[in-house]
VOGU-3710 file (C-alpha; in Angstrom, 3 decimals, decimal comma):
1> xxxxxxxxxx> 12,501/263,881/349,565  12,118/260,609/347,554  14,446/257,644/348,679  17,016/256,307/346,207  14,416/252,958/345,998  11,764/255,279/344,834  13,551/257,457/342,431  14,808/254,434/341,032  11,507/252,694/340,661  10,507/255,959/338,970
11> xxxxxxxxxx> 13,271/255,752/336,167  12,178/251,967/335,508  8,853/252,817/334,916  9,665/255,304/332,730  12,175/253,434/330,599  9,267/250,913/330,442  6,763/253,646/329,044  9,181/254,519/326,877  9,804/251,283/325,415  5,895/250,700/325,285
21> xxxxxxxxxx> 5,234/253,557/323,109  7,657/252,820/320,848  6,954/249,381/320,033  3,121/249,291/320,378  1,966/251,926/317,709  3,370/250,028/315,242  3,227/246,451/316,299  1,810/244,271/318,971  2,340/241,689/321,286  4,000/238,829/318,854
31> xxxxxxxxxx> 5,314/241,707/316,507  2,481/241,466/314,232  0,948/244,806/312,419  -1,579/245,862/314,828  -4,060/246,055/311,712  -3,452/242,304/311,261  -4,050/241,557/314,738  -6,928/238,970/314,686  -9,303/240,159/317,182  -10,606/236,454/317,494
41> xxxxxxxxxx> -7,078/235,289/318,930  -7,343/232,522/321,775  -5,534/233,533/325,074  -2,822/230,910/325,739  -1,902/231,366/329,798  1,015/229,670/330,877  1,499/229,718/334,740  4,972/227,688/335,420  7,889/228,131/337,495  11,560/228,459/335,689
51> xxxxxxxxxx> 13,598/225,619/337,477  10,527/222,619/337,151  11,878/220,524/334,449  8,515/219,886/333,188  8,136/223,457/332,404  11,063/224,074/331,100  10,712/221,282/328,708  7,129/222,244/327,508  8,503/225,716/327,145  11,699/224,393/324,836
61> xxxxxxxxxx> 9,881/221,043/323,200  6,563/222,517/323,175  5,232/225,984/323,215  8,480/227,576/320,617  6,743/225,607/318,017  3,584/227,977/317,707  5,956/230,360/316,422  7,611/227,966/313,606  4,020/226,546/312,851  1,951/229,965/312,303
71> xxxxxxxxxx> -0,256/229,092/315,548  0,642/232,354/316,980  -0,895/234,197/314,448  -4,525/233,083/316,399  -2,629/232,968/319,589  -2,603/235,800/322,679  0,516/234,451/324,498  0,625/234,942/328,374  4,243/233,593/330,326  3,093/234,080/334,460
81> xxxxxxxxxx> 6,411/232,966/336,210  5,145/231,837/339,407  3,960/228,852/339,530  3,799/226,740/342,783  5,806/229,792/345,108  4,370/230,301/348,618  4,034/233,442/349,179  4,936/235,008/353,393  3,285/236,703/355,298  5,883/239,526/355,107
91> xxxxxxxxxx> 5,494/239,513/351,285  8,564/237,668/350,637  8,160/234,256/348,997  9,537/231,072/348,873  9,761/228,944/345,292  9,552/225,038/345,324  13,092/224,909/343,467  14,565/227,172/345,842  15,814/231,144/346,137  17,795/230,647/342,844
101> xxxxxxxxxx> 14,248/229,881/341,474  12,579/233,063/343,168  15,061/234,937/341,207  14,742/233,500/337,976  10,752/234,315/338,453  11,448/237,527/339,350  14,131/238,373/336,302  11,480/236,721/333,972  8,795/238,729/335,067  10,846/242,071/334,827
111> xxxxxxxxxx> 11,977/241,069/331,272  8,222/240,590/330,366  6,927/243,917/331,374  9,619/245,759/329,782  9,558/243,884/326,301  6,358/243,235/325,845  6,461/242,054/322,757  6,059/237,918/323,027  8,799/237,330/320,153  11,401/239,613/322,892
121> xxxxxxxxxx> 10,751/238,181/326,191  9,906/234,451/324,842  13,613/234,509/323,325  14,996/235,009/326,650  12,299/232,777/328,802  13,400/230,000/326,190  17,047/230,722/326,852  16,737/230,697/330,148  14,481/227,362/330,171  16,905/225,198/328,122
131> xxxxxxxxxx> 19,783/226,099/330,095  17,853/224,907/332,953  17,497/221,664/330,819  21,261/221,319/330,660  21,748/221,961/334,228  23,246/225,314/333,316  20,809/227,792/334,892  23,298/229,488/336,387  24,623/230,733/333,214  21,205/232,954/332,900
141> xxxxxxxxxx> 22,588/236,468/332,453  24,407/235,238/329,107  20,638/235,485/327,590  20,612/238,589/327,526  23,397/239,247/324,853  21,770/235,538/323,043  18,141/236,754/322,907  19,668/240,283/321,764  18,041/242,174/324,765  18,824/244,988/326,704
151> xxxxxxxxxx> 20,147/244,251/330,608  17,378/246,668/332,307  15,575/244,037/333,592  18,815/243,709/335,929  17,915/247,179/337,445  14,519/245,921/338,171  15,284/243,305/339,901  17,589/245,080/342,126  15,643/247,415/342,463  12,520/245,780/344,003
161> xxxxxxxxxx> 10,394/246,377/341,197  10,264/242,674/339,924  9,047/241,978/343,370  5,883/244,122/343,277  5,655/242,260/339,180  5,870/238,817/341,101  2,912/239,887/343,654  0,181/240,354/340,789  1,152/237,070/339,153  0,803/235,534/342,490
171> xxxxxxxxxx> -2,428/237,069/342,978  -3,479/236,157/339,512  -2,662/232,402/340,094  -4,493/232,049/343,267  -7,138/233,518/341,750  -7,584/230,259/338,950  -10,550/228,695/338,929  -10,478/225,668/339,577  -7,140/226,433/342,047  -4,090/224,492/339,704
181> xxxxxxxxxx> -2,527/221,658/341,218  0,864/221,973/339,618  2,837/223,454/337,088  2,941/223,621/334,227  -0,446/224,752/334,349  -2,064/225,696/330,528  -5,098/227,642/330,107  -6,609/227,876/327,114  -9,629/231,073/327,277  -10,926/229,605/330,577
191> xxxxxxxxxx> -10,555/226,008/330,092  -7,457/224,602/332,340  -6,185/221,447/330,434  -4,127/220,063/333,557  -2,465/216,550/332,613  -3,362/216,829/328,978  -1,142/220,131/328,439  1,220/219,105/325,883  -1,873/218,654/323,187  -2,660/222,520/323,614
201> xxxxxxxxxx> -2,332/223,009/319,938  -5,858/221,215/319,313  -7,441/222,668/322,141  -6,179/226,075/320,878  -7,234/225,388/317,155  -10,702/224,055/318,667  -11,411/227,427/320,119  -10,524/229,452/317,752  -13,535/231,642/315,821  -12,066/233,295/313,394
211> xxxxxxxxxx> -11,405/232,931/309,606  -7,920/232,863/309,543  -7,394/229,418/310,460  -3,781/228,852/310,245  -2,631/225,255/308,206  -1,401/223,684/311,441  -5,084/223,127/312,240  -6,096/222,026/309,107  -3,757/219,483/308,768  -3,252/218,946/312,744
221> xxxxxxxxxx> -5,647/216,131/313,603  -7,595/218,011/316,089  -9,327/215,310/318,298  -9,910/215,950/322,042  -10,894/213,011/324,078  -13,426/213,464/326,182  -12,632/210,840/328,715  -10,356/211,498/331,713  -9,572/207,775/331,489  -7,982/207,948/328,122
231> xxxxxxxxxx> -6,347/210,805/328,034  -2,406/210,975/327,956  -0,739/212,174/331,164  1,875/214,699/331,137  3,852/215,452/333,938  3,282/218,093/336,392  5,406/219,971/339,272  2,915/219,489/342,079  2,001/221,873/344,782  3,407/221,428/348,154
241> xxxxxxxxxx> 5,449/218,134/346,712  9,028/217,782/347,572  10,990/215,483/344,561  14,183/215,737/343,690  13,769/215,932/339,204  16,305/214,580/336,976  16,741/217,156/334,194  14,954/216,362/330,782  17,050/216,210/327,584  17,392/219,512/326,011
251> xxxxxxx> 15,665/220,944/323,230  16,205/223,209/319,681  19,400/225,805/319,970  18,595/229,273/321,163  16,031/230,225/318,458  15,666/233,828/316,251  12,157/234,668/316,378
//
């Protein structure tokens, strides 16, 4: 007989499938008509952890603005809440901002899988991340009801699930190449732009193929400096370093995307 833990990992799944099939046919990802998808679009991986400042303020100053801009109409957004976690032996991990982090990563992750849709779970990642800003992370379940989303990702939490969600992003963020060396840690196709993160827009508009070039890179001066020497520093959680962060000023209210 299945155990209560399995029947309920069951249900989740389903109620994920569900949800799939009846957002996908009809739209993808970012909520765009799948026959307007541009198959050219530039994969945008963010690997960050929910309680490092700098994160959340790339996440609130930063990365919302590809959805005012049009950049996400070129754009295949990826959100991998793990960042610098360790993970046991035993399978359990440990987060460099502590459990109430591990929890947050979790909750992301579940919300991700089961609205897959980037305009869904971004709304509540970008909650979540600018109450962090205002020292008011504890107040995360209220994004639910502000990013207009369902509270299933609760029950997958509880029930384990978000775990088993947490171990592929681990496994995906060892496997970077090179290995990153804090967080937050932007990928743009294969290139890693470590320190010089926060000009992702004209790395993104630099790779992109296609014809549909959106006006932010026309009119975005798109210049990438090529020396390591020159090239602005932003701030990075760094693995296996122990600070204590002063919060940065928040960001835009709670958007509607």
């Amino acid at each position: 007989m299945a155990s209560s833990h399995q029947l309920l990992s069951l249900i989740l799944f389903i109620s994920t499938l569900l949800i799939f099939l009846f957002t996908s046919p009809s739209l993808s990802s970012s909520g765009v008509s799948v026959s307007s998808v541009d198959p050219n679009r530039v994969t945008l991986s963010v690997y960050y952890e929910t309680l490092c400042p700098y994160c959340s303020n790339f996440i609130v100053n930063n990365l919302l603005k590809i959805f005012e801009n049009g950049l996400i109409s070129i754009v295949n957004l990826r959100m991998i809440p793990w960042g610098n976690a360790v993970l046991r032996p035993d399978k359990t991990f440990q987060c460099e901002h502590g459990p109430a982090e591990c929890v947050l990563n979790t909750v992301e992750a579940c919300v991700i899988t089961i609205y897959p849709r980037v305009d869904m779970h971004f709304r509540f990642i970008y909650c979540v991340e600018y109450l962090a800003l205002e020292g008011k992370q504890t107040e995360w379940a209220s994004c639910f009801d502000r990013s207009q989303l369902g509270k299933v990702p609760i029950d997958c939490y509880t029930s384990g699930y978000g775990n088993q969600l947490e171990l592929k992003y681990a496994e995906e963020t060892s496997l970077l190449n090179p290995p990153h060396t804090g967080v937050p840690w932007i990928v743009v196709n294969d290139q890693p732009l470590k320190e010089d993160y926060n000009n992702f827009v004209a790395y993104v508009c630099r790779a992109y193929r296609g014809s549909n070039v959106p006006e932010v890179c026309r009119s975005f001066q798109v210049s990438i400096d090529s020396s390591a020497d020159e090239k602005p520093i932003s701030p990075l959680c760094y693995v296996d370093e122990d600070k204590n962060w002063t919060p940065s000023s928040p960001g835009k209210k709670i958007p509607s995307l």
